[in-house]
VMD Tcl script that draws the C-alpha trace (Angstrom):
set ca {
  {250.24 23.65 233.82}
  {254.14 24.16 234.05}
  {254.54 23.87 230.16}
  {251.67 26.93 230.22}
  {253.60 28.77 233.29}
  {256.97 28.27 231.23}
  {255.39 29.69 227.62}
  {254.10 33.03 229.65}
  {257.72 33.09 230.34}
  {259.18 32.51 227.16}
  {256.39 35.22 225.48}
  {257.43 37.38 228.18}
  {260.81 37.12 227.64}
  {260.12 37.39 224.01}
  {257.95 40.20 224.26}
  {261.07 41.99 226.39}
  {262.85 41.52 223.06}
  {260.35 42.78 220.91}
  {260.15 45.92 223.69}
  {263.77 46.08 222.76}
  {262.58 45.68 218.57}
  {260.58 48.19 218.84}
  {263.38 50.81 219.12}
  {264.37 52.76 216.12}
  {265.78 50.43 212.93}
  {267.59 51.86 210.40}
  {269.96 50.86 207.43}
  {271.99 52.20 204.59}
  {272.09 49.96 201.45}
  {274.52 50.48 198.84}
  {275.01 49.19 195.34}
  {277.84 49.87 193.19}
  {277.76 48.57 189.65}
  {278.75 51.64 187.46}
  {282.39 51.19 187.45}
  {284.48 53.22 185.54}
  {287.68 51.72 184.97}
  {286.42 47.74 185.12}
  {283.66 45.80 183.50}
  {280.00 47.08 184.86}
  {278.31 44.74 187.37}
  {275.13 43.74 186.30}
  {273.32 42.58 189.65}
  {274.32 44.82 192.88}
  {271.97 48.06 191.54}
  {269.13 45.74 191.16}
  {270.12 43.83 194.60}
  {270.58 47.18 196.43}
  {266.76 48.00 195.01}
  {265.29 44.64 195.99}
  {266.75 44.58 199.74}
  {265.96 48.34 200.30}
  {262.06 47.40 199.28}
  {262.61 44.49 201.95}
  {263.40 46.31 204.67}
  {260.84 49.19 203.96}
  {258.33 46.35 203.88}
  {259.93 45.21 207.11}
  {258.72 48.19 208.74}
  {262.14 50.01 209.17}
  {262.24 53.79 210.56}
  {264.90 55.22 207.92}
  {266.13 53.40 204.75}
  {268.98 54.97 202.77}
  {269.33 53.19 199.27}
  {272.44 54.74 197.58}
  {273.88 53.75 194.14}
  {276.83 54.04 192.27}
  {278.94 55.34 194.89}
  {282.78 57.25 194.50}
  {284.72 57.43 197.35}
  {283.56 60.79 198.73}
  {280.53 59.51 198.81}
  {280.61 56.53 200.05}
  {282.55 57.69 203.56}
  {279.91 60.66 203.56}
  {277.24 58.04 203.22}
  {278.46 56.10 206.19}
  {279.22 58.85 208.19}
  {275.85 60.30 208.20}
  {274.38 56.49 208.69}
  {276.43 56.51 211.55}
  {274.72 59.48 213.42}
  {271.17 57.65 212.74}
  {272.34 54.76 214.36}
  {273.09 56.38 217.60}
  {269.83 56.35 219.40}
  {268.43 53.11 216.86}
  {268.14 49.66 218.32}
  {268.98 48.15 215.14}
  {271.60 49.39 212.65}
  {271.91 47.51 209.21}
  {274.28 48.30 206.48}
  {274.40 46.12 203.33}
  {276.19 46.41 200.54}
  {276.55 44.60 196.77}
  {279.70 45.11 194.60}
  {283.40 44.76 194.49}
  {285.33 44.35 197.69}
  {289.10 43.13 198.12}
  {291.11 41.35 200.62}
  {294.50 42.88 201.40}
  {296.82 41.39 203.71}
  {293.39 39.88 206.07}
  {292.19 43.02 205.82}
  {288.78 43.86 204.22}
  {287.91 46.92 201.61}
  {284.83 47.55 200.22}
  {285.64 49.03 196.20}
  {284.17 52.38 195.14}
  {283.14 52.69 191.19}
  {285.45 55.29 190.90}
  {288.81 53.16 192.39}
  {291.43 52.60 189.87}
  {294.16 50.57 191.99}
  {296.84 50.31 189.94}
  {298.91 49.44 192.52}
  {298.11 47.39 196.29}
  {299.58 50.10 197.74}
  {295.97 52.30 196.29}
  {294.07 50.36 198.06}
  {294.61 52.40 201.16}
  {294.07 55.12 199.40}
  {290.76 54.88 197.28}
  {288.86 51.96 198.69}
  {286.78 52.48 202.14}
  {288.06 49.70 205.07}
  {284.86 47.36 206.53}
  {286.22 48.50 209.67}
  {284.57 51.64 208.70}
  {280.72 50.31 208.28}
  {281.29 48.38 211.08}
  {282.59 51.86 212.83}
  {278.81 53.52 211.67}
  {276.92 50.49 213.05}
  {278.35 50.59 216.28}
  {276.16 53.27 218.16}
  {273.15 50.94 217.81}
  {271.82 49.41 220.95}
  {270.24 45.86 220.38}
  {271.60 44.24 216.54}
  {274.68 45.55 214.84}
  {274.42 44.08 211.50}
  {276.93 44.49 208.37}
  {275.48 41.96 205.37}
  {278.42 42.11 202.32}
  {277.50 40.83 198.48}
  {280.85 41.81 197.60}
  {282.83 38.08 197.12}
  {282.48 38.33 193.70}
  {285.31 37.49 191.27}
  {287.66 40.70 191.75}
  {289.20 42.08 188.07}
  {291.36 44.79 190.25}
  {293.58 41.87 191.82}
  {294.39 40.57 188.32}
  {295.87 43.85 187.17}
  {297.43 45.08 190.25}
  {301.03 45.76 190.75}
  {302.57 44.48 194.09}
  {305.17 47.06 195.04}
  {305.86 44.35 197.87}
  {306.10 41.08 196.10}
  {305.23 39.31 199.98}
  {301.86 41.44 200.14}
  {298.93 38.90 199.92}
  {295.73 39.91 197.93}
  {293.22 37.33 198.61}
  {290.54 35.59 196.91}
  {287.35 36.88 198.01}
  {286.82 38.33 201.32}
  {288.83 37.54 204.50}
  {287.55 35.85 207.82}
  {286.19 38.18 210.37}
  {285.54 38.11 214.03}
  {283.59 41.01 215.33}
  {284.76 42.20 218.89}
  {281.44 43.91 219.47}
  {278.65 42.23 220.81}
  {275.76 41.37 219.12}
  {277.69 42.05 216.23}
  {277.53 39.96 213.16}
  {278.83 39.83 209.51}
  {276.90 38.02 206.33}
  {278.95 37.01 203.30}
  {277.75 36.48 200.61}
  {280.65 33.38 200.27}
  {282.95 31.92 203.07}
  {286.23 33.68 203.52}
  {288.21 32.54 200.53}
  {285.69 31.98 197.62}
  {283.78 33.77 195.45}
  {280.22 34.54 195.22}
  {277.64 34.17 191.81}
  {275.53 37.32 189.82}
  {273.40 33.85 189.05}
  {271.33 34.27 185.66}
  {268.86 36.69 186.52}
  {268.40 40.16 187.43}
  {269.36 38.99 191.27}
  {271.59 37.22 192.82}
  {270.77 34.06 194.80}
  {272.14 35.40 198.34}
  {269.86 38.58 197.56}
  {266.93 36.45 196.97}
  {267.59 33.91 199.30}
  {267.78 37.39 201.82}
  {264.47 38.61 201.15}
  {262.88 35.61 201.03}
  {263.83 34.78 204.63}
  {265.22 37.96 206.84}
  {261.38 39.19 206.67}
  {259.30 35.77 208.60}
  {258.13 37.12 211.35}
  {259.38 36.27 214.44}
  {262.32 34.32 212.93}
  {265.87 34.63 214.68}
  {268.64 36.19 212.39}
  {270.96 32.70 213.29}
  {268.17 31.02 212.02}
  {267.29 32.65 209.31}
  {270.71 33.27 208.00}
  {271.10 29.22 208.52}
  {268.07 29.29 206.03}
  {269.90 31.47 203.72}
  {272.52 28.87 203.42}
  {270.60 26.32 202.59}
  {268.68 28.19 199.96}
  {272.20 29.71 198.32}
  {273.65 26.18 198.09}
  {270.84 24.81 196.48}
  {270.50 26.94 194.10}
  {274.10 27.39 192.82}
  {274.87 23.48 193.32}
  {276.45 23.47 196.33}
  {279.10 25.88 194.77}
  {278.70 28.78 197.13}
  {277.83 28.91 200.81}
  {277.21 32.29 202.61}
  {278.77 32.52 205.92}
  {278.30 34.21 209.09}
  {280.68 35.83 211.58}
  {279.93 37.15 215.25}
  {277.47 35.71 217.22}
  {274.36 37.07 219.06}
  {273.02 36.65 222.65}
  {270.95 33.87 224.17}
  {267.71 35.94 223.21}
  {266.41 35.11 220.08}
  {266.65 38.55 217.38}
  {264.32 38.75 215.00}
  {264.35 41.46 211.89}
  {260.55 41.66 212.20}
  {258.62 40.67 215.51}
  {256.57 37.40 215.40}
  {252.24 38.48 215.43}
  {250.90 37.63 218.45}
  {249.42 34.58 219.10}
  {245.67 34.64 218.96}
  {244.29 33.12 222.45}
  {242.88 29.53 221.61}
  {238.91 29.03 221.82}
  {237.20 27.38 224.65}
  {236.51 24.35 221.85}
  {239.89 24.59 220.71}
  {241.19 20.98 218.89}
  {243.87 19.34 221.32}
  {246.42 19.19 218.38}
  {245.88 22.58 217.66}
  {247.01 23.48 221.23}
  {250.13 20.78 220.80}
  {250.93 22.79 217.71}
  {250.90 26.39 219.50}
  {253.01 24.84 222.45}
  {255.38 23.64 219.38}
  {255.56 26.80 217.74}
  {256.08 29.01 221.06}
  {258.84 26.52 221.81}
  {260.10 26.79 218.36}
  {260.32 30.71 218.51}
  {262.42 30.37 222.17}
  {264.49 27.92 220.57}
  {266.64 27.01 223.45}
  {267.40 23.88 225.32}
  {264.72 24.91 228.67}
  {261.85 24.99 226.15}
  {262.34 22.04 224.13}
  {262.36 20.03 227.66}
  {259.80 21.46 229.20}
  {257.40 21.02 225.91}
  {258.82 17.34 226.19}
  {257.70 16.99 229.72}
  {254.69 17.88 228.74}
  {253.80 16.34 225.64}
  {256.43 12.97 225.66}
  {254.82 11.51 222.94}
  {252.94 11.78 219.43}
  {254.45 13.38 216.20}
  {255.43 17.16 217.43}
  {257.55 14.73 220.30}
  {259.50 13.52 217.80}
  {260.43 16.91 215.79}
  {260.84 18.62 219.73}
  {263.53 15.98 220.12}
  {265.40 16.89 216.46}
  {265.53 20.28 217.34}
  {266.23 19.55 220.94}
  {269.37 17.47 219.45}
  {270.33 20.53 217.29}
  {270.35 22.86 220.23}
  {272.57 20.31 222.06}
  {275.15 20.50 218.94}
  {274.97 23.93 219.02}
  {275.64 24.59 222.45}
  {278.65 21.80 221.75}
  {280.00 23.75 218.87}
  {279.89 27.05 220.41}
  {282.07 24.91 223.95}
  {284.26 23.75 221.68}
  {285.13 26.78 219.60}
  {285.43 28.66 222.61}
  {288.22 26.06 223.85}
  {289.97 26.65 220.57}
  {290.39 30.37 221.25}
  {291.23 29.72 224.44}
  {294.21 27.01 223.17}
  {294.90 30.10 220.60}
  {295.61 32.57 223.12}
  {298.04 30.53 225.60}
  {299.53 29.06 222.43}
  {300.05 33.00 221.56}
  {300.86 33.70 224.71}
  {303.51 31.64 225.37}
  {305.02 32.69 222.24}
  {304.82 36.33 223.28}
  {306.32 35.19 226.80}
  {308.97 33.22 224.99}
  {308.67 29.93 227.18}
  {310.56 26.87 226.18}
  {309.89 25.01 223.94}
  {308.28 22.55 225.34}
  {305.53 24.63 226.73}
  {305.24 25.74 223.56}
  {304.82 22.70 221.78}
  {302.31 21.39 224.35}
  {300.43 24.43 223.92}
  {300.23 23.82 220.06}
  {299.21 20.10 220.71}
  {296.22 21.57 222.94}
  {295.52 24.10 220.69}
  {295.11 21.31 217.49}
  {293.56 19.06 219.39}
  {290.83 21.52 220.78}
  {291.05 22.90 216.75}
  {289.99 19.53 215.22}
  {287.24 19.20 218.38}
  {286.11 22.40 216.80}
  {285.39 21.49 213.51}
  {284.42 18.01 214.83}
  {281.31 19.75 216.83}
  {280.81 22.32 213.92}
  {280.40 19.18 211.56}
  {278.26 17.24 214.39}
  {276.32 20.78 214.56}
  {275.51 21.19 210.91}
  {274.24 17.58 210.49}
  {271.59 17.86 213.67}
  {270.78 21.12 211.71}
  {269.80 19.81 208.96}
  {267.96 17.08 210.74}
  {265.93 19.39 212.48}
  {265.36 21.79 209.18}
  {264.23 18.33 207.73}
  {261.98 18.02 211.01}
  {260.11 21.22 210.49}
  {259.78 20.45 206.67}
  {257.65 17.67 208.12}
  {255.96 19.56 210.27}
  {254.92 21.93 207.52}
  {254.03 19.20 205.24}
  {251.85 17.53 207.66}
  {250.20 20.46 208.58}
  {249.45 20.86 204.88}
  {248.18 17.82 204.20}
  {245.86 18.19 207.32}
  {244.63 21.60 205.90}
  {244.21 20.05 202.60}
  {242.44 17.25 203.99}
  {240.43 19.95 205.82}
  {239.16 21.56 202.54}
  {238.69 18.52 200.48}
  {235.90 17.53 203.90}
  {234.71 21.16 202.79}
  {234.47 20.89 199.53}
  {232.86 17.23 199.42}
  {230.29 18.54 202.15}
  {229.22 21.42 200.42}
  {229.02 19.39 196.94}
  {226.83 16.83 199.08}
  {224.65 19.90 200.25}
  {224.28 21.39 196.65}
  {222.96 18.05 195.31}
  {220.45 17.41 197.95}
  {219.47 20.78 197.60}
  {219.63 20.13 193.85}
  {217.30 17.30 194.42}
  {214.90 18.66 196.87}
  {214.41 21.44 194.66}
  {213.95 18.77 191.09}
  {211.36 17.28 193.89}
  {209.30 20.04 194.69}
  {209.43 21.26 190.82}
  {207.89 17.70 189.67}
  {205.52 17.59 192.40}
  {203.84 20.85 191.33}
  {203.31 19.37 187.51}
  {201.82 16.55 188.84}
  {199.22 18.44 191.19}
  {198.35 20.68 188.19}
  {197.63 17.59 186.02}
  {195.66 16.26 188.53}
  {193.87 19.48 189.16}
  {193.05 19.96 185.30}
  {191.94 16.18 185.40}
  {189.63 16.86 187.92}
  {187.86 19.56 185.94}
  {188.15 17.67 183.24}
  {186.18 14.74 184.95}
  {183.63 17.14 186.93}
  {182.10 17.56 183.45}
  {178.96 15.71 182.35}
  {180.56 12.91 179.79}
  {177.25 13.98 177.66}
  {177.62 17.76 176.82}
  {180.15 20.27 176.60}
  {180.98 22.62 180.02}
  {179.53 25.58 180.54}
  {182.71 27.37 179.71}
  {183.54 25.66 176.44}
  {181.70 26.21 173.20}
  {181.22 23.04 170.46}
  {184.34 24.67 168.47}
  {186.44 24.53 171.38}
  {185.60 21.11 172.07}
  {186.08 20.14 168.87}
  {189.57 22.11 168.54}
  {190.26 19.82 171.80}
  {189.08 16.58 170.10}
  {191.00 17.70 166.30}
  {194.62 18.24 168.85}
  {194.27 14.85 170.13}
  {193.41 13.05 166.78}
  {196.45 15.20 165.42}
  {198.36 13.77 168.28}
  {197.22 10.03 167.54}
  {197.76 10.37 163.79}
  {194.27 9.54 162.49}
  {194.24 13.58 161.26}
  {196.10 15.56 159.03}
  {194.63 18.76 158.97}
  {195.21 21.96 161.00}
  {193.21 21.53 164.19}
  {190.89 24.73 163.77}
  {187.60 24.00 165.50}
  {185.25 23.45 162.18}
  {184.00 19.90 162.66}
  {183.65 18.96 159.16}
  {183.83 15.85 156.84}
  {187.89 15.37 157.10}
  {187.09 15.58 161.25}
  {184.78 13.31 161.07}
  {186.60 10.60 159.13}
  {189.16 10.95 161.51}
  {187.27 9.90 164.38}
  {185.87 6.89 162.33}
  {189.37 5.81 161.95}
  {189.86 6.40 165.30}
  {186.93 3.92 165.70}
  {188.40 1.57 163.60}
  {192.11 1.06 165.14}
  {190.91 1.83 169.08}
  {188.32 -0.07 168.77}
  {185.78 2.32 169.57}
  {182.07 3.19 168.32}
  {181.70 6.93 169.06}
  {179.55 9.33 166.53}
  {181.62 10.59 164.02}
  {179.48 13.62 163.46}
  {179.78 14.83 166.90}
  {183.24 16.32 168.93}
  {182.28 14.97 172.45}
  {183.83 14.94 175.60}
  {183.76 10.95 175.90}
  {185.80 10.75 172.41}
  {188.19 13.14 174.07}
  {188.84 11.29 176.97}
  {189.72 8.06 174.85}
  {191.86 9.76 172.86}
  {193.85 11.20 175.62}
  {193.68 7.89 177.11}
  {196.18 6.41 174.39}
  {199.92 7.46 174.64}
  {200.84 7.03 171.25}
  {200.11 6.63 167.58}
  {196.57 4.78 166.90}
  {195.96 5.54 163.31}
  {198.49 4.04 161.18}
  {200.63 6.48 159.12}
  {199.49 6.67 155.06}
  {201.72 7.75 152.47}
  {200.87 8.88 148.88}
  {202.25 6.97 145.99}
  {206.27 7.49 145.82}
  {206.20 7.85 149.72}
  {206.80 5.40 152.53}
  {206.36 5.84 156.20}
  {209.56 6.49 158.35}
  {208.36 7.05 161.87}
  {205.88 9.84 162.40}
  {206.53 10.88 158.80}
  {206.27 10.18 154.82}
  {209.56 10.13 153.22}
  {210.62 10.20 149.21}
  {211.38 6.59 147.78}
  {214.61 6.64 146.02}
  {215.70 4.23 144.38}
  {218.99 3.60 142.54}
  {220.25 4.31 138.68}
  {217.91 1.91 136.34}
  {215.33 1.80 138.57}
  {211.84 2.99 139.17}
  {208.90 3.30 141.72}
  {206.15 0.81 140.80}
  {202.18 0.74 141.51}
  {203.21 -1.17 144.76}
  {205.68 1.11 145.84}
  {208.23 -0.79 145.21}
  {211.45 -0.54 143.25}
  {211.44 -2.46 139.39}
  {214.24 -2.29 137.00}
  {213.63 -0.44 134.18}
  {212.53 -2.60 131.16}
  {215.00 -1.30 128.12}
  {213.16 -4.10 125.43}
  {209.58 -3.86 123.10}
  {207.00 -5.64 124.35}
  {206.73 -8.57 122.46}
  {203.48 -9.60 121.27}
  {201.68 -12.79 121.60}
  {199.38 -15.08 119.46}
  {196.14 -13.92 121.36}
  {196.94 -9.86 120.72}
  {197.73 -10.47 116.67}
  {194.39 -12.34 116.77}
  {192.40 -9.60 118.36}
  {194.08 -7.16 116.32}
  {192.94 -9.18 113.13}
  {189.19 -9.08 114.31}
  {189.18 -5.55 115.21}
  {190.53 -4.74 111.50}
  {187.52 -6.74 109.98}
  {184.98 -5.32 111.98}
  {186.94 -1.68 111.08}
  {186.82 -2.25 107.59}
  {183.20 -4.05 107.56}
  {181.46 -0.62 109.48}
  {180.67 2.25 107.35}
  {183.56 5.21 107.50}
  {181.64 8.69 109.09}
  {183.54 12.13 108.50}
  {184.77 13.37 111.75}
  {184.77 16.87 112.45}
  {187.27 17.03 114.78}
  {190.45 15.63 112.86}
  {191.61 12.57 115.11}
  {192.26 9.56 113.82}
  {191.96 6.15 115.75}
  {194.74 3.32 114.15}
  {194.53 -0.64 114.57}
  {196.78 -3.15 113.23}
  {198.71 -0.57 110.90}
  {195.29 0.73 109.15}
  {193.57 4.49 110.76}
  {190.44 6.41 109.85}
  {189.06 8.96 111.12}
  {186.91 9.03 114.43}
  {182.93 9.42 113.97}
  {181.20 11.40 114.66}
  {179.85 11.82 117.90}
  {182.23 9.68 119.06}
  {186.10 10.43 121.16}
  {189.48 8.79 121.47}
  {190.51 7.12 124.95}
  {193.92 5.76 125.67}
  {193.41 2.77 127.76}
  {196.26 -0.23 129.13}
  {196.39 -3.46 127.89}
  {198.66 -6.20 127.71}
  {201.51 -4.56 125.69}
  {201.21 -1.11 127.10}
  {198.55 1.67 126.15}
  {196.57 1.95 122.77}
  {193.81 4.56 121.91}
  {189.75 3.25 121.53}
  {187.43 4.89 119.81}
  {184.37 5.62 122.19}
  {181.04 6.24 121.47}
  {178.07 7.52 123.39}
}
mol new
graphics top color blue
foreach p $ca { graphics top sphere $p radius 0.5 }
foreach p [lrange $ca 0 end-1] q [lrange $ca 1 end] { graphics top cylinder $p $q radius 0.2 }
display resetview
């Protein structure tokens, strides 16, 4: 009950903020790549583009996109931004293209700057004093975001009329004096930033990717933008911010409410709410009091990391502000001109609470990173759960559409089997002796020639006429079943039998040159040299004579005598009949018939 008591207050308190959100945000975005007397940039028009869309998307009252800017236009373009921001909440300006450091001081390059000389750079570049001089009127965030570290070709042609004057790599540090006043760059003070190798550049993509999360604090989000910029170049470039913010959390777009939990609500889910609220508050009171109330489990651990981060945090920001404060009586003891060792002391302090400085900044990033690695594991458990979720899903409604696949296979088969019983039943009402009522003999028989057809003992079309080739049929059927019905009649009884046996009962008969392969005939064929013989069988071809034996020269010898012993007839019709080498003429009234013997075929004179 106090962890719910203390989230109303944090969404109250939140919901203050977003009160304060809700007031009138506007920025001005500017992209200069269309310079005229250096190389043309090739990203900052296309970043300008991308982070205008993004805060359009982001629900912005007024967003000024301006390109290729001189000048004249770029001080009119901030001075009319300026009136906007005076009754706004938020005021953003960002900008993408050359900038120069002069001396610590920061200038922002129009395309039309020639700076021949440092001493032009007062003259033809516009100061970042002067954006930060248009944001100021705004009320809640005061936000200047620079792409400009980029490798500067000005500085390498310049003339130094003061050979002392420093021109700087890349941008200068910057502390804003304004509250709630802070400064992106692209790079830390000192470096350079990347174009990358694609139409944007990684700190514009790493912007839009994470300025627009809902409910996100800028700190955060710009921590988030670090991480994604180093990755992606290699750890070669690392934005960095400047100013600081209050103890409120800012976000660029407010969080969505929260949707009230249901009265069956999963515990973890309310664990993870609590976690999230907590998470949004970010600050040292929520992180305990979720503790308190949930010491234990896997959101207990990742409450800790971040609870650990806000403690380096708050360590970081003690110990830089005991460095400034070691700055300023170091610097004001010079001003006052004490001795020396005053002085020295003071220097001492002011190293000492320096090196404490970047101690707890070092301490600071490493708990951040623990606790970015903590919510990385929060997200990927909260993945796998919904995964897990789905796959339950997806196997329960794959078990559904089987069973329901089955049920329905059921039913389907259970219908077919009542309408094969109902047909039997008809089929067995009927007197065994005659034909039904509703059936004539031709349908019967039509009944009785399908089944024989189906049994193989017929090979005609099944047609109804019950005639001789039918009734052979059924006397085969007889034969090979076993059976003694009357061939002459198609009768209900034979019908039944036949039905009764579930495969072939006549066996299959092929004509000469055929032999059976299943259910049908098929051609023999057999190989080069060899032929088909009277037992269907294959025989070499026999290239040789016939060679003829004692017993057919003898007969030949008596069939000459007996020839040349009978009388010779004319014979009308011209064929002659030959034995052993001597021919006549057929007689009359008698024919010539080829018939086999031994040695092959001969012709024989027949008469009636």
């Amino acid at each position: 009950m106090r962890f719910r008591l203390l989230v109303l207050l944090i969404v109250a308190s939140w919901l203050g903020t977003g009160a304060a959100l809700a007031e009138k945000r506007v920025a001005l975005v500017m992209g200069n790549s269309a310079y005229k007397n250096v190389a043309r940039l090739a990203n900052p028009a296309n970043d300008a583009a991308l982070v205008g869309g993004m805060f359009r998307k982001a629900g912005f009252d007024a967003v000024d996109v301006k390109l290729d800017l001189t000048g004249s236009e770029m001080r009119k373009a901030l001075r009319e931004f300026g009136g906007k921001a005076r009754d706004a909440g938020v005021a953003v300006v960002y900008y993408a293209g050359h900038g120069i450091e002069l001396d610590g001081v920061n200038y922002l390059i129009p395309t039309d700057a020639t700076l021949e000389t440092d001493s032009d750079v007062l003259d033809e570049t516009i100061a970042l004093d002067r954006a930060l001089f248009a944001v100021e009127p705004a009320k809640q965030l005061r936000l200047i975001i620079l792409d400009a570290c980029r490798d500067n070709p000005f500085a390498k042609t310049m003339k130094r009329t003061i050979a002392s004057r420093a021109i700087g790599r890349g941008l200068a540090k910057v502390e804003p004096t304004s509250p709630n006043t802070m400064i992106a760059f692209a790079a830390k003070a000192g470096s350079t930033a990347s174009d990358g190798d694609t139409k944007n550049s990684p700190f514009a993509t790493a912007l839009v990717e994470r300025l627009p999360t809902p409910g996100l604090d800028l700190g955060k989000a710009f921590r988030f933008v670090r991480d994604d910029v180093l990755k992606s170049t290699g750890n070669k470039q690392e934005p960095f911010v400047y100013g600081s913010l209050g103890g409120d959390d800012v976000a660029l777009v407010p969080a969505k409410p929260a949707a009230a939990p249901g009265p069956q609500a999963d515990a973890r889910d309310g664990v993870r709410r609590d976690y999230e609220l907590a998470l949004q508050a970010g600050n040292r009171d929520a992180w305990e009091a979720f503790l308190q109330a949930y010491p234990d489990g896997f959101y207990a651990g990742l409450a800790r990391a971040q609870l650990k981060n806000v403690a380096a945090e708050e360590a970081r920001a003690a110990a830089a502000a005991k460095a400034r404060q070691a700055e300023d009586e170091k610097a004001r003891l010079a001003a006052e001109r004490a001795n020396k060792a005053e002085q020295e002391k003071a220097a001492t302090a002011a190293k000492a609470a320096e090196n404490a400085r970047l101690a707890a900044e070092k301490a600071k990033q490493i708990e951040e990173a623990k606790a970015a690695a903590a919510e990385q594991r929060r997200k990927d458990a909260e993945a796998a759960v919904a995964k897990a979720l789905a796959d339950k899903q997806a196997a329960e409604k794959a078990l559904a559409d089987r069973l329901a696949n089955e049920k329905a296979a059921a039913e389907k088969q259970a219908t077919e089997k009542q309408q094969v019983a109902d047909t039997a039943q008809k089929v067995a009402a009927v007197a065994p002796t005659s034909s039904p009522p509703s059936l004539s003999p031709q349908e019967t028989a039509k009944l009785v020639q399908s089944e024989l057809r189906r049994v193989g003992c017929l090979a005609s079309a099944a047609d109804g006429d019950w005639n001789a080739s039918s009734q052979r049929s059924l006397t085969l059927f007889n034969k090979y079943a076993g059976t003694k019905f009357d061939a002459k009649l198609a009768s209900f009884e034979a019908l039944d039998a036949i039905k009764a046996k579930p495969g072939r009962v006549c066996p299959l008969v092929c004509d000469h040159g055929f032999k059976a392969d299943g259910d049908a005939c098929v051609k023999i064929a057999c190989r080069a040299g060899y032929r088909v013989n009277d037992d269907n069988e294959c025989e070499k071809v026999q290239d040789k004579k016939p060679v003829a034996t004692r017993e057919d020269t003898k007969k030949r010898d008596t069939e000459r005598k007996q020839t040349e012993a009978a009388p010779a007839k004319p014979q009308s019709s011209g064929q002659m009949v030959c034995a052993s080498g001597i021919c006549r003429p057929v007689r009359s009234g008698c024919r010539l018939e080829s018939t086999s013997s031994g040695s092959g075929y001969r012709n024989v004179e027949v008469c009636n």
